[in-house]
C-alpha positions in Angstrom: 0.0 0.0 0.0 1.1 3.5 -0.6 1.8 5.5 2.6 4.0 8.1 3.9 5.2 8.3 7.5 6.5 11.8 8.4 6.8 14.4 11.3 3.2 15.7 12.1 2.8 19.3 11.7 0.5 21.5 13.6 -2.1 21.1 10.9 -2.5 18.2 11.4 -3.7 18.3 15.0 -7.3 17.9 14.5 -6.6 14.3 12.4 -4.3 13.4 15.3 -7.2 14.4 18.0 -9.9 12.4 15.8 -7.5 8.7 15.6 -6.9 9.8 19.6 -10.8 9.0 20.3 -11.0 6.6 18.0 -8.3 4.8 20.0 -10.1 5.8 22.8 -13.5 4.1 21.6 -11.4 1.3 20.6 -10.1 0.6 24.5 -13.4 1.4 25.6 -12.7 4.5 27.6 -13.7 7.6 25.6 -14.5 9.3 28.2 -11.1 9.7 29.5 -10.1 12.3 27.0 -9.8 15.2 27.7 -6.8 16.9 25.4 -8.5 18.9 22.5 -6.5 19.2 19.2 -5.7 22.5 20.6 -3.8 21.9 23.2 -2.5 18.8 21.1 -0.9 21.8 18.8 0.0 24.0 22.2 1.9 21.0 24.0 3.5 19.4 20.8 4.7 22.3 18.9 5.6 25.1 21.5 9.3 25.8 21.7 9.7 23.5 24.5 7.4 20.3 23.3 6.4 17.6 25.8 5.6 14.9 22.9 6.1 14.7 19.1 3.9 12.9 16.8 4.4 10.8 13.7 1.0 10.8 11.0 0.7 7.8 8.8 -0.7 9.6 5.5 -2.5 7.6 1.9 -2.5 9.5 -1.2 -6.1 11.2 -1.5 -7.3 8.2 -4.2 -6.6 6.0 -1.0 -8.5 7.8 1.3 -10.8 6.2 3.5 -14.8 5.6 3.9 -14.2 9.2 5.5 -12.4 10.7 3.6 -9.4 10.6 5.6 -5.6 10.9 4.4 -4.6 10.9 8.0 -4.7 7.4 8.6 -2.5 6.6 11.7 -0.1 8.1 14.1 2.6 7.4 17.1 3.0 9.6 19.9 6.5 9.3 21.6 8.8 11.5 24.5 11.8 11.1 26.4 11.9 9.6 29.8 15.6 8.1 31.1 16.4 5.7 33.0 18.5 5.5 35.9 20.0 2.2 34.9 19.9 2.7 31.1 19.9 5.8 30.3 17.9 7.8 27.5 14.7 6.3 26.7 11.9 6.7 24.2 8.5 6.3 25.5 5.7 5.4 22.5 2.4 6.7 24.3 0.1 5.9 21.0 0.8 3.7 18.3 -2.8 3.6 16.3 -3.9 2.9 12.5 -7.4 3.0 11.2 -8.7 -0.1 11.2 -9.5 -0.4 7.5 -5.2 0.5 6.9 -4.5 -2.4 9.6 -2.2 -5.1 8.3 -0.7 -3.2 5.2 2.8 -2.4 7.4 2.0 1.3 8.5 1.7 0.3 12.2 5.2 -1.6 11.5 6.7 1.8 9.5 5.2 3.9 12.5 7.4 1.7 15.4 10.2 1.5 13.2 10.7 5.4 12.7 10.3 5.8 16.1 12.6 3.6 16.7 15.0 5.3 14.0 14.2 8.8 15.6 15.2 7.8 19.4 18.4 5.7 18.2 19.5 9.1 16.7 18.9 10.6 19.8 21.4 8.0 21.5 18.2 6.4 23.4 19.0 2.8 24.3 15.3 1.6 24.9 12.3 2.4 23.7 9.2 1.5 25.6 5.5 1.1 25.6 1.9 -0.1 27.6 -0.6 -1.6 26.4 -4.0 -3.1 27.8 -4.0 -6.7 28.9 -6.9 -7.9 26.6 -5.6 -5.8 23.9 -3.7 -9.4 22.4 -3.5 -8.0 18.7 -1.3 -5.4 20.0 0.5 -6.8 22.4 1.3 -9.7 19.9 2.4 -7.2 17.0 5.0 -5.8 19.7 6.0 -9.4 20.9 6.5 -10.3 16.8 8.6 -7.2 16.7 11.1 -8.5 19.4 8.8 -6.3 22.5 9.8 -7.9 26.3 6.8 -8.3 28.3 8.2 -6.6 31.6 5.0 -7.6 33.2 5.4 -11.5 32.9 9.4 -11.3 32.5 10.8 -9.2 35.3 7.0 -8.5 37.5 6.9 -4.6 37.1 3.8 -2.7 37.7 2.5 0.6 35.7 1.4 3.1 38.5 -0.2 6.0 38.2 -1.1 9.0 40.5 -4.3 11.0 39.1 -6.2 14.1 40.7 -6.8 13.9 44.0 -3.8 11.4 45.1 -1.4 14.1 42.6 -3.1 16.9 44.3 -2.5 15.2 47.8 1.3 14.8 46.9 1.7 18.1 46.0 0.5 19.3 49.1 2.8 17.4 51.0 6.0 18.6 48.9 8.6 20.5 50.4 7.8 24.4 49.8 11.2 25.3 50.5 
């Protein structure tokens, strides 16, 4: 199939927020989002960005049902780890489902892949749902380590009230 993977741009927030809910629908919890494309464009292209993006586009004769060009996209940032050092952390990886299985989910992991190697990362790392087997599979095929059944780590998270009760107990000096 003919595809381009490249750097998203800020026009191409609104696509990006549109595959974000359709993600979203997809792990039955669309009512967890709560970025808008604006402050997609705000936090990913200000001079100091806290994620970049990669859009999976079709020529517009391969558009689909939608017309959609926009057809997938892989959100990424840099943690680091203590013990490795630079890391790239893939928060999305998603394709339409009627563009699954033509290699742009494989082209989207590979160039972030590329991208964090030329920034000297040693790792790169992702989640993803227990159920979600097709996924989790494609990563396994792609040479992925499941930390959770290999080594017993645990994804935690601190949300609204526990983050605001943490805050509260931080050091103001």
């Amino acid at each position: 199939m003919d595809f381009t993977v490249r750097a998203a741009k800020p026009e191409d927030c609104k696509d990006v927020s549109r595959m974000i809910m359709e993600l979203a629908v997809f792990e039955k919890m669309p009512d967890q989002v709560k970025v808008s494309h604006k402050e997609l464009e705000q936090d990913g292209f200000s001079a100091s960005p806290f994620f970049h993006c990669l859009v999976a586009e079709v020529p517009e004769e391969l558009k689909s049902k939608e017309g959609h060009t926009k057809v997938g996209y892989g959100i990424y940032f840099y943690t680091y780890s203590t013990w490795k050092g630079r890391t790239v952390y893939l928060e999305d990886l998603y394709v339409m489902p009627e563009f699954r299985g033509k290699g742009i989910g494989k082209a989207l992991i590979s160039k972030v892949a590329a991208v964090g190697k030329e920034q000297q990362c040693v790792r790169l790392q992702l989640s993803v749902l227990d159920w979600n087997t097709p996924s989790l599979d494609f990563y396994v095929s792609k040479g992925a380590q499941d930390l959770t059944a290999s080594e017993g780590w645990h994804l935690l998270r601190f949300d609204a009230e526990a983050l605001d009760k943490l805050v509260k107990e931080a050091p103001t000096n």
